[in-house]
N, C-alpha and C positions, 0 to 999 in steps of 0.2 A: 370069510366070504359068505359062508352058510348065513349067518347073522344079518349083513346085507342085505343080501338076496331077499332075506325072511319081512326085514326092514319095508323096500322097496314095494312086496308083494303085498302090504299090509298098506302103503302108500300112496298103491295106483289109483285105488278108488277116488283118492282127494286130488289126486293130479289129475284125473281124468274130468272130474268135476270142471274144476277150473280150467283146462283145456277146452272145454264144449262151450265155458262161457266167454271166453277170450274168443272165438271162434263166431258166436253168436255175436258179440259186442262190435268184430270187426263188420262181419257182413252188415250191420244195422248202420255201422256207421258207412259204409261204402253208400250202399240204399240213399244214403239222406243227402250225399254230394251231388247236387246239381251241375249241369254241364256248363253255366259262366263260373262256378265255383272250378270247374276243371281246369277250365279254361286260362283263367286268371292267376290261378291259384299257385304259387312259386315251388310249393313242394314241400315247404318248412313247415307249415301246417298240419299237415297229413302225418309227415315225419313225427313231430309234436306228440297229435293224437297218440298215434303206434305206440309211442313210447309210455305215455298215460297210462295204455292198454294193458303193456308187459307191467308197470309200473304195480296199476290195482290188480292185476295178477298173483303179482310178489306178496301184496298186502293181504292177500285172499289166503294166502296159503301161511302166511303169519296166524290167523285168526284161526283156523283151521285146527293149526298144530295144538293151538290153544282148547279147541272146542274136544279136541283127541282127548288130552289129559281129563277133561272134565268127564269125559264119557266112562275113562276108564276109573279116575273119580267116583262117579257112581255105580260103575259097574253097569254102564249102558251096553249089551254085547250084541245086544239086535240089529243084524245088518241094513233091516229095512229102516230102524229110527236111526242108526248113525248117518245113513246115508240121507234121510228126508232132512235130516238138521241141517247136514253140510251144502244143500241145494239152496235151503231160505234162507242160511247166513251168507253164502253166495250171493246171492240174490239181491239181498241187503245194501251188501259191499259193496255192490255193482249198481244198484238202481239208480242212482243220479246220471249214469250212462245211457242207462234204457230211458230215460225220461227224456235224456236230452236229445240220442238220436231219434225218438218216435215223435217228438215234438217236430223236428228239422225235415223229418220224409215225410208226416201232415201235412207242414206247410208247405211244401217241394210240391206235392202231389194237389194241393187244392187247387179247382178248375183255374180261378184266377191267377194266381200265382204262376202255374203251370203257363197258361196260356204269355201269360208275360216275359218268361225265362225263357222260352221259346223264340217269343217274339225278337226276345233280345240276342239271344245267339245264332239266329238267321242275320244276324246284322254285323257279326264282328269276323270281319276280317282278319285276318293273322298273317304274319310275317309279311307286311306288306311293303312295295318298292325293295324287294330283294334283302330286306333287311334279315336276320337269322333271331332277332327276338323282337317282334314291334305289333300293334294291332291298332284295327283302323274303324271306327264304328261311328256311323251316318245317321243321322233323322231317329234317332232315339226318343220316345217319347218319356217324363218326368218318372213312371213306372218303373220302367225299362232302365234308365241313367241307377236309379237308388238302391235297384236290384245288384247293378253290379258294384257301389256302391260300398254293398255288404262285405264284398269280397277284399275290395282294393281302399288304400285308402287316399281315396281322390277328393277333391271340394267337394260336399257337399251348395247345392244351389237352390232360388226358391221355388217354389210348387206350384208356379204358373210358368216355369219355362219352358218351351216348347224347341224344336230344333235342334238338338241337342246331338253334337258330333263332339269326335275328340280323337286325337293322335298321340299313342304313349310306342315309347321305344324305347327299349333300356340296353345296356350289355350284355348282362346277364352271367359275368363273373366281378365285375366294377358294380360298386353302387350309380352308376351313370345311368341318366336318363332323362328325357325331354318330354313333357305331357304341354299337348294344346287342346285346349279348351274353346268351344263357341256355340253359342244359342241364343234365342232373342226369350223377350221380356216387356211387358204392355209397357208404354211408360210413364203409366202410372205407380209402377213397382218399385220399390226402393232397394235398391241393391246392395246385400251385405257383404262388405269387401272385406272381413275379415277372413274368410276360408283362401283367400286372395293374400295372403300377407307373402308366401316367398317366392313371388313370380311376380310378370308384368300382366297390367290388365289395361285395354282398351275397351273404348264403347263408341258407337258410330249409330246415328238412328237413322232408322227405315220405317218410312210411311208412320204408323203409328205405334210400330215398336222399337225396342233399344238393342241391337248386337252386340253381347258379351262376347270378347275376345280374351284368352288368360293362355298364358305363356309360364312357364316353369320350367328351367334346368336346370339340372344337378351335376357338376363335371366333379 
């Protein structure tokens, strides 16, 4: 027991390490999820993430054990230099996280971008007509549609369409769901009907533009 203990006590410094950076890693990633990504977002993702997190955790403390031996190796006994090594190989092991979530809360937080995710989640509806998983979002402008977009994987459409509403309702323990789509389109635009291949699409023209209509169920 005494040996444990002695073990443990010789150990916390590297647990602790990687404790404050798993802690750090989480809060950055929290920071970087925008509210249509909350919104949207089914929970698999996030789950994912966590797991990654605990995942390069594990990995960290692999690398560690290793950096131990080397220490004792050379007879590194300096508390202050074991401990600055195990922060930068931390750090290391970690950094393609730090990149990725300060990349993701930049571009969350730049004015445009901001102003747009905004714009767009003042506009989406939720659990709409009494449904318990569905959402309803109006006059979207091409911004605003690619924003969300990022999150879900809906048609992308082209970059002069304007109008831009859509109606998704799923189960949400079935893979069942129904997405309608509609927006107009000058008609001089040639419309790419492949994002279109597993639904039905319509087109009806008005004054001097075309109204896309797309249909997709999934039972």
């Amino acid at each position: 027991m005494k040996k444990i203990l002695n073990t443990l006590k010789k150990s916390f410094k590297y647990l602790l390490i990687v404790f404050i950076n798993f802690i750090i890693l989480y809060f950055l990633f929290y920071l970087s999820l925008d509210a249509i990504t909350l919104k949207f977002s089914s929970g698999f993702s996030e789950l994912f993430e966590l797991l990654k997190l605990v995942g390069i955790s594990i990995i960290t403390l692999l690398f560690l054990r290793i950096l131990i031996f080397w220490f004792e190796s050379l007879k590194i006994n300096s508390l202050k230099s074991r401990v600055l090594f195990s922060i930068v190989l931390t750090l290391l092991i970690s950094s393609k996280f730090y990149y990725s979530y300060s990349k993701d809360i930049l571009y969350r937080i730049t004015s445009e971008k901001r102003t747009i995710i905004n714009s767009a989640t003042s506009k989406i509806n939720e659990h709409v007509g009494g449904l318990t998983f569905g959402y309803k979002v109006e006059k979207l402008t091409i911004g605003e549609y690619q924003e969300i977009i990022n999150i879900k994987d809906f048609p992308k459409i082209q970059k002069m369409a304007k109008d831009i509403s859509f109606l998704y309702t799923y189960d949400g323990f079935l893979p069942d769901y129904t997405f309608k789509l509609s927006y107009k389109i000058p008609l001089n635009v040639k419309l790419d009907s492949t994002e279109f291949r597993h639904g039905k699409i319509t087109l009806d023209t008005i004054n001097k533009n075309v109204e896309v209509n797309y249909l997709e169920i999934e039972y």
